[in-house]
N, C-alpha and C positions, 0 to 999 in steps of 0.2 A: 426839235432842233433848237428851239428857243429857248426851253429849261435847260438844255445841253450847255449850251450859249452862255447861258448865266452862270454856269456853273466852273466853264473858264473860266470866263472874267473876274468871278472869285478868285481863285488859282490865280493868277497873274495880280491882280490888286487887294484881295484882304491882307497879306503882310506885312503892308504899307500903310494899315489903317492906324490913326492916332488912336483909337477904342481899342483898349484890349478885349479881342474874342474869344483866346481860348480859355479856358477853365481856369479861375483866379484859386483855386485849391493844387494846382498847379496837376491834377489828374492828367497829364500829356500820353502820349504816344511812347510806347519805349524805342521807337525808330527816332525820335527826334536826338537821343542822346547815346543811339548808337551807329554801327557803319549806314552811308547812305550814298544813293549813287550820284556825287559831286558833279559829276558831266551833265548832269540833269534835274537841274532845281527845281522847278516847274514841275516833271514828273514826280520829284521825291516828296511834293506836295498831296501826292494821293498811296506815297506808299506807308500808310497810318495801321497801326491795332492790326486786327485777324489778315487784312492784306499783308503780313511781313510772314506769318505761318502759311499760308495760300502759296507765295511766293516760291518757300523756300523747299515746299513740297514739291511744288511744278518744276525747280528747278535742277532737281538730282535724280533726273532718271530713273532705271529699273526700280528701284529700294523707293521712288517717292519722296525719299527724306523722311519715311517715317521713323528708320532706325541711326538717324544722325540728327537730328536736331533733339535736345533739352536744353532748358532754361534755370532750371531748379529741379529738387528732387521732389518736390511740389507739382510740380509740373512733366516727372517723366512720361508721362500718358499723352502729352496735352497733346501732339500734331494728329494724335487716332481721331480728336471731335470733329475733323475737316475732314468729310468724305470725299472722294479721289475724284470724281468726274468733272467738277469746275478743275481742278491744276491738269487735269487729264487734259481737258480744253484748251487750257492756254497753253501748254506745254505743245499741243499742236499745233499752235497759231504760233510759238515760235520758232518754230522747225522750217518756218519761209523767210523768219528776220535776222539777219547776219550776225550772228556773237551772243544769241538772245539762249541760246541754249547754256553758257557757260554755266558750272553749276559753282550754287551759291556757297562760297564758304563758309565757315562756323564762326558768326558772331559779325559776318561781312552783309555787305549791301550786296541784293541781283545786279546781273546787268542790264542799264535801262531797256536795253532792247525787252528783255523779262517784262518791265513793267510795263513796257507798249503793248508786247504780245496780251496783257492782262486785260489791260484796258478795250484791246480790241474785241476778245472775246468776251467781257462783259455789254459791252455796247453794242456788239452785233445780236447776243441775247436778249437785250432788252429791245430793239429794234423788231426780231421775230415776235416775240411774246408781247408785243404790240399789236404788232397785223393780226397775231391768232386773238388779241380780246379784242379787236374791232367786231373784226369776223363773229365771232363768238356774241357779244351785245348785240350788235348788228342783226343778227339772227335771233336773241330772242325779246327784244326791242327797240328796233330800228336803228339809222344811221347816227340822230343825237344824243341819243343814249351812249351810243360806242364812241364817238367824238369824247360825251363828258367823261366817260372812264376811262379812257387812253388821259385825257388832259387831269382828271386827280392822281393816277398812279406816275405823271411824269412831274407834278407842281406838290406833293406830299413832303414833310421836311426831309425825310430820309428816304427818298428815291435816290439822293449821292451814292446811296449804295449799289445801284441796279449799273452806277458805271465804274464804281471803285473795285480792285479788286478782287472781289465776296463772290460766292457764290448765290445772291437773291433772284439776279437778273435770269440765270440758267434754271433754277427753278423753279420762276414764275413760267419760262418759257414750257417745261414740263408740265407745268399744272395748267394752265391757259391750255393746252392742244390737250391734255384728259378730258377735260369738262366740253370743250371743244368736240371731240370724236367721241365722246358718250353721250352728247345732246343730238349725235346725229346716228348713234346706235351703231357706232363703227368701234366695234368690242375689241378686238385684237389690238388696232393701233391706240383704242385706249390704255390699255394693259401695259401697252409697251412707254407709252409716254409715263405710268407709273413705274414702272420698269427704272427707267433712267432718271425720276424723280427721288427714289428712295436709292437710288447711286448717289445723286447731288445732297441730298438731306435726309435726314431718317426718318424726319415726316411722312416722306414720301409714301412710307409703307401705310399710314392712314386712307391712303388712295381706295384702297381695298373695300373702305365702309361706302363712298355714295358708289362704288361701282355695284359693289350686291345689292346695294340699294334700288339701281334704276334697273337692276335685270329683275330685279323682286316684281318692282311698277309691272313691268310688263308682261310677266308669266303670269301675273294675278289679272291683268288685263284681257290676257287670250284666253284662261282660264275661264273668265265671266261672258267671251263673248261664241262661246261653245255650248253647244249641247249640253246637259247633263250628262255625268258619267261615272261609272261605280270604279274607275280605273284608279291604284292608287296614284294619287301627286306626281310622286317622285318619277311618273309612265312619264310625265308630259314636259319634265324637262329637261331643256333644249342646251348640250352640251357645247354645243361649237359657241354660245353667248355665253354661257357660266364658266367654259375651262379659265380662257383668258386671265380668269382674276389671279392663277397661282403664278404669272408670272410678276405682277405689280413689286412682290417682295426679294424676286433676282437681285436687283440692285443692292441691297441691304446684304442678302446671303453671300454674294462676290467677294462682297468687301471682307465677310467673317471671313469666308475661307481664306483671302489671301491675307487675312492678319495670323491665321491656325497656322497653313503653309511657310510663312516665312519667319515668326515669330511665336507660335504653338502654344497663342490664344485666342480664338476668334469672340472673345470682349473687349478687348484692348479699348474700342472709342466710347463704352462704356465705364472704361476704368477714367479715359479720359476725361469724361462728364464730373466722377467726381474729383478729379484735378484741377478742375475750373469748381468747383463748390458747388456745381449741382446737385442736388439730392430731389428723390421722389417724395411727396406730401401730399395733402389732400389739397383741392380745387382753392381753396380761400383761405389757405397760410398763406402762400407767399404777397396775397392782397393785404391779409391783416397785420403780417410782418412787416411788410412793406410801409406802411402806413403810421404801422402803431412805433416802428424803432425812428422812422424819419423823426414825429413830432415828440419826441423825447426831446429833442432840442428845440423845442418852439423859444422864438425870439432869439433866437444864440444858433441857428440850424447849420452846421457843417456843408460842405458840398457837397460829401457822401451822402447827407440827408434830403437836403433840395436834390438830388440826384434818382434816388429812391424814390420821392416822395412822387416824382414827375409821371416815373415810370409806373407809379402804382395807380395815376390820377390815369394816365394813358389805357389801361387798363381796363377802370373803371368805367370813362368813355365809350370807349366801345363794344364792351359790353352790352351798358346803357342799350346803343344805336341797336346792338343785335335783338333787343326784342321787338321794338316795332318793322324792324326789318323781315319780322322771324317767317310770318304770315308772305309776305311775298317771295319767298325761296320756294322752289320744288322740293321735295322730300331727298335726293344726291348733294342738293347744296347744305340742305340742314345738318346733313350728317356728318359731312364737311365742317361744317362750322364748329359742331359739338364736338369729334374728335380732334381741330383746331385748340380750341381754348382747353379741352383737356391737356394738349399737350405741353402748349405753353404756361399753363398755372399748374399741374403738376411736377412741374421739373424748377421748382423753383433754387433759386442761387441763396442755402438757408446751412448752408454746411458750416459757413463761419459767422455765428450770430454775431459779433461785434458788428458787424458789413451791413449797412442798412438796405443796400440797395438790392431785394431779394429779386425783385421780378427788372434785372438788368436785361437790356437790351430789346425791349417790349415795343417801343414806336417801330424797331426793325423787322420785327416777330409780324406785324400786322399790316408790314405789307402783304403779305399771302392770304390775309381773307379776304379772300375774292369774292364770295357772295355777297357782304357786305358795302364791296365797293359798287359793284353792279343797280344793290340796290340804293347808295347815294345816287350815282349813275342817270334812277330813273328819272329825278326830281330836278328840274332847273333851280329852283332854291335850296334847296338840299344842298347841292353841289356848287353853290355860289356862299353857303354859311361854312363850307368847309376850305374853296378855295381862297379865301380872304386870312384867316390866319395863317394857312396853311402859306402863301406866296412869302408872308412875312418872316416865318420860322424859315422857312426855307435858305432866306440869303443869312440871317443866323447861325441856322447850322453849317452851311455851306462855309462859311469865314472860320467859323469853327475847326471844322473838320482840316480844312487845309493847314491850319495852324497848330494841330498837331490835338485840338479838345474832343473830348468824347460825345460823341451823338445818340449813340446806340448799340 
């Protein structure tokens, strides 16, 4: 409630600030200079970046918005990279607020009720996916452990995201209850919490690896504590734990079909990935692109370059943390973690080389590794070397972000 807390007070007073916060390269929001919902200032203070495509998806019924909204021809792909299940969410949180359904017109503002309804369904998700990583820590080390990981994932610079319109908050809640109902061998409802995690993001479908991971653990477990036996393997395993996993990837296949059904391509949010300049690469381009084009302009460095340059140093950090971390993960987390940083270092943003900043969006990308935070988590100085800058960037970003500047 007190990260919460601060994050109005932002919203109501960073606009006011004699400091200019947002981006002095003038990288703003394209909502700032275009329609916006005047009835509501304060709201239109969080309606910034991928919140205005979130929006305008939730707001146009059957179709989504997927086949009315373009920006550029650049861009004809772009609303496919937003998978359906966050606007699915809020579109049903405003189906109880008066006027909130109105649908968005072409190049116009939602109606605030829209960005309420948004707001609400980010912050009720992040509120569950809260109690489920108490729960969660709390179970696999104790009460202060789950205290300090509730309090870095709600004081991190870019948790503004877990209430702004995005879809982070929805599928941390997804991913917190998998790890959740796999720690406690409750296969089905893990499945299914992957299920709707590769609806929210297409990471989701990574689910799939700690889940055959921890049924591995334990066919090899009963395995060892049986008799010898000339039976093959594949006699001993236990279908109603291994079917489960083929549902993790529903969420993902839904989405194709209804992009084949309606539009009679089910790549479309593929196509849209390279519409935003994502391209596939190997694990340590988009680090060394990252890096080596920022300091091209050392002493003279652009904001696209300190921008770049942030996001690759973000990177590098946690990286770093993942090997000392590496030894206290179970073998579900580890796998997690490795199909994690494969996803976000091979999808690097390398399409348009002049653009330094390959690995964009990377402090946002890292809220999802969860293993990592857990194992901050376990450390009372750990978690006091991380929440001291971290407080500071936070009201940073926070001034930022309402002002219309780029975080992540």
């Amino acid at each position: 409630m007190l990260s919460r807390l601060l994050l109005l007070g932002l919203t109501l007073s960073a606009p006011r600030w004699t400091r200019a916060i947002p981006d002095p390269g003038n990288f703003l929001s394209p909502t700032l200079s275009g329609a916006r919902p005047a009835a509501a200032p304060a709201l239109a203070r969080w309606y910034q970046w991928d919140a205005a495509w979130y929006l305008r998806i939730a707001g146009n019924g059957p179709q989504m918005g997927y086949s009315t909204y373009t920006e550029n021809k650049k861009h004809a792909f772009g609303p496919f990279a937003f998978f359906p299940l966050y606007p699915l969410s809020v579109r049903a949180v405003a189906a109880v607020i008066p006027g909130a359904e109105a649908t968005v017109p072409v190049g116009g503002a939602p109606a605030a009720g829209l960005i309420v309804a948004s707001l609400i369904a980010s912050n009720l998700a992040f509120v569950l996916a809260l109690v489920a990583l108490y729960l969660f820590a709390g179970a696999r080390a104790g009460p202060a452990v789950a205290r300090r990981a509730v309090l870095l994932l709600c004081v991190f610079p870019t948790t503004i995201f877990f209430s702004a319109s995005y879809s982070e908050s929805l599928f941390l809640l997804w991913l917190v209850g998998f790890f959740l109902a796999l720690d406690r061998r409750w296969f089905v409802v893990a499945a299914l919490c992957g299920a709707l995690a590769s609806a929210t993001r297409s990471l989701g479908v990574a689910l799939a690896a700690p889940y055959l991971l921890a049924y591995w653990q334990d066919w090899r477990a009963a395995r060892r504590s049986e008799a010898p036996s000339v039976k093959p393997f594949w006699r001993d395993v236990d279908l109603r734990a291994l079917a489960p996993v083929v549902l993790i990837p529903l969420g993902l296949i839904a989405y194709m079909v209804y992009q084949w059904a309606s539009f009679g391509d089910p790549l479309l949010f593929q196509k849209a990935e390279k519409a935003w300049s994502r391209s596939f690469a190997l694990p340590w381009v988009g680090l060394v692109d990252g890096i080596s084009w920022s300091l091209r302009g050392w002493g003279h460095m652009t904001q696209p370059q300190w921008r770049g340059l942030v996001d690759a140093l973000y990177a590098v950090l946690f990286l770093a943390l993942c090997v000392p971390a590496w030894r206290s993960m179970d073998r579900p987390a580890r796998a997690y973690a490795v199909v994690f940083w494969l996803y976000v270092l091979c999808t690097p943003q390398i399409s348009n080389p002049k653009y330094p900043d390959t690995l964009i969006s990377m402090p946002r990308f890292l809220l999802m590794l969860l293993p990592l935070w857990l194992w901050l988590a376990r450390s009372r100085a750990r978690t006091l070397l991380m929440l001291a800058p971290s407080a500071v960037l936070l009201v940073l970003y926070g001034a930022r972000w309402v002002n219309g500047g780029w975080i992540g």
